[in-house]
C-alpha positions in Angstrom: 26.4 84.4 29.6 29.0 86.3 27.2 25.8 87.7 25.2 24.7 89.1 29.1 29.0 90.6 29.7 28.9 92.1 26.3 25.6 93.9 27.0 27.1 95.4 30.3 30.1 96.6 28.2 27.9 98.3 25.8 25.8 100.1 28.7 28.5 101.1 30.6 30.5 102.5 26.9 27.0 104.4 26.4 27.2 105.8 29.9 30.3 107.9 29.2 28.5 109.8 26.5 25.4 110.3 28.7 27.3 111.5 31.2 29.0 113.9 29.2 25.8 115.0 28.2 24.7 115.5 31.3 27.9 117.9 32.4 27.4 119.9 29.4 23.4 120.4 30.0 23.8 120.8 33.5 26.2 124.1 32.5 23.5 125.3 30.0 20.7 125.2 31.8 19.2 127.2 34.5 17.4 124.5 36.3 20.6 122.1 36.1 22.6 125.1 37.5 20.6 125.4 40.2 20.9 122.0 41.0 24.7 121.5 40.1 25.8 124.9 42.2 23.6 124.1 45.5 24.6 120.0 45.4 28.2 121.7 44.9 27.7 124.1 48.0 26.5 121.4 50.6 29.4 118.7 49.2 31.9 121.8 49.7 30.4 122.6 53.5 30.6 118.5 54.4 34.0 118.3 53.1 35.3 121.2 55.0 33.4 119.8 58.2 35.1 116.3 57.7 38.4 117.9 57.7 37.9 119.5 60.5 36.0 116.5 62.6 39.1 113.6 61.1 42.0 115.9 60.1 42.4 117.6 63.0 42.4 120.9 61.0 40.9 123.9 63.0 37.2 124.9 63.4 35.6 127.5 60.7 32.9 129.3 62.1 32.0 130.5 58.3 32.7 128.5 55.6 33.1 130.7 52.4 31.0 129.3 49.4 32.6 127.8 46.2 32.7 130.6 43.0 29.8 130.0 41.0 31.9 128.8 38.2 33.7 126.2 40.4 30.4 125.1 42.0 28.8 124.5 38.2 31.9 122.5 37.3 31.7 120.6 41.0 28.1 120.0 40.4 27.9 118.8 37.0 31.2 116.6 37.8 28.9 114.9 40.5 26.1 114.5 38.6 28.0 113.2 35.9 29.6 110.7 38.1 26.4 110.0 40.2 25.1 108.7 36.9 27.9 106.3 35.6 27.5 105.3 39.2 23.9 104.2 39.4 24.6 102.8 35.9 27.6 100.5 37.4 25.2 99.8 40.5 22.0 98.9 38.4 24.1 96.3 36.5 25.9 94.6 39.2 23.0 94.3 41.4 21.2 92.8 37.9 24.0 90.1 37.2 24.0 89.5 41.2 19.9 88.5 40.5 20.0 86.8 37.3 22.9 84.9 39.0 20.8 84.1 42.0 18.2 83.2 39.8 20.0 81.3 37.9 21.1 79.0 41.1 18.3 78.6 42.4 16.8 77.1 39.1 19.8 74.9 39.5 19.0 74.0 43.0 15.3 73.3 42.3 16.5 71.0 39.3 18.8 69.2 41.8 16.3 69.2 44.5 13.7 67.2 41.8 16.5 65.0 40.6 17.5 64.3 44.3 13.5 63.4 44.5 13.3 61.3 41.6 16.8 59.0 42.5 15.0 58.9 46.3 11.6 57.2 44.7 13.6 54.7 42.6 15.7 54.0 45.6 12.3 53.5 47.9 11.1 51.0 44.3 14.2 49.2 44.3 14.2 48.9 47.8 10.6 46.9 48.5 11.8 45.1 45.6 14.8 43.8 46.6 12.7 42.8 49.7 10.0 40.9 48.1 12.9 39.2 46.1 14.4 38.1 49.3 11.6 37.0 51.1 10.5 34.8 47.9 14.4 33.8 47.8 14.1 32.8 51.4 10.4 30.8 51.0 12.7 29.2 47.8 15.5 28.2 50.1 13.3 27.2 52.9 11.6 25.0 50.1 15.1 23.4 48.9 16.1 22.7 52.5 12.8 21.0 53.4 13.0 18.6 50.2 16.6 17.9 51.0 15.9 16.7 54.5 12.7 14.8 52.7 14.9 13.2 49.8 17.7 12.4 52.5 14.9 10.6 55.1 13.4 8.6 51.9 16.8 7.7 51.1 17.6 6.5 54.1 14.8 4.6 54.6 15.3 2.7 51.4 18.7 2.1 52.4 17.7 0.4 55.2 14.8 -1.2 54.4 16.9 -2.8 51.0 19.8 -3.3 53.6 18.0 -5.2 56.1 16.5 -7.2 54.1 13.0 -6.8 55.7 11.3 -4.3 56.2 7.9 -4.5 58.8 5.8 -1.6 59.1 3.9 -1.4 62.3 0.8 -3.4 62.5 0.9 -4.7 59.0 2.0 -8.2 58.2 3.7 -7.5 55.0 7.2 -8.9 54.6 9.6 -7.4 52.0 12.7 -10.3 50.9 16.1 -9.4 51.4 18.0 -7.6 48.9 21.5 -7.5 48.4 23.0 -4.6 47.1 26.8 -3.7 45.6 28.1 -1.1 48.6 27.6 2.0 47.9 29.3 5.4 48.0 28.3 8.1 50.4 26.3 10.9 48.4 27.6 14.4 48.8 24.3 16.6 49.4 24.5 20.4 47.2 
């Protein structure tokens, strides 16, 4: 980033020179002059017109022409300062895209972390739901031997308090037992 701003400062320091440059080979040669004297004519006629049409100023039928000096200097001035211009223009709109460009590698790094945290959510997720369901066949399980180990128990409890216990059609007699009373079991 500061390698990028210092880069910008040493185009735009170049500019100046190239600029001047510019100015002082627009004044030398014939070609430039042409160019620098009739750019200076049609800016001079515009102006003059957008007095006239946003000032208020009167109407000129004729609008007399810029010296041939003053239209070189106007000329070469614009040049000069359409360059340093362009320059300034080029490198904003290149910071603006490596910015951009920048963001959007941001964003598409985000966008595959976001993807990658959304799978291990999905994983953890059907885990956590086959853990429950085997936590729930687990609990079912306890709860169906506790009501089993509470029916046996009480079956012994009252076969041993009774003293006989009959089963249905069998002739088998069991003797009396007696037993110290017991305290009632707390069940987990």
């Amino acid at each position: 980033m500061a390698t990028v701003k210092l880069a910008t400062l040493v185009i735009r320091t170049l500019a100046k020179p190239i600029s001047a440059q510019i100015k002082n080979q627009a004044k030398q040669h014939e070609t430039f002059r042409s160019i620098c004297i009739s750019l200076a004519q049609r800016m001079h006629v515009g102006e003059i017109k957008l007095r006239t049409n946003i000032l208020g100023e009167p109407a000129r039928q004729h609008v007399k022409p810029l010296s041939e000096t003053r239209a070189i200097e106007n000329g070469a001035n614009a040049l000069a300062e359409g360059f340093l211009f362009s320059v300034a223009a080029l490198l904003i709109i290149g910071e603006t895209w490596r910015s951009s460009r920048s963001q959007s590698k941001q964003r598409g790094d985000v966008n595959e972390r976001i993807e990658e945290l959304s799978a291990n959510v999905a994983s953890l997720t059907e885990r956590l739901e086959r853990i429950q369901e085997s936590l729930g066949d687990v609990e079912s399980e306890r709860a169906r031997n506790n009501e089993l180990a509470r029916i046996v128990e009480r079956v012994v409890e009252i076969g041993l308090r009774g003293g006989w216990a009959e089963f249905e059609d069998t002739p088998l007699k069991i003797p009396r037992v007696e037993l110290a009373p017991t305290t009632s079991r707390v069940s987990p």
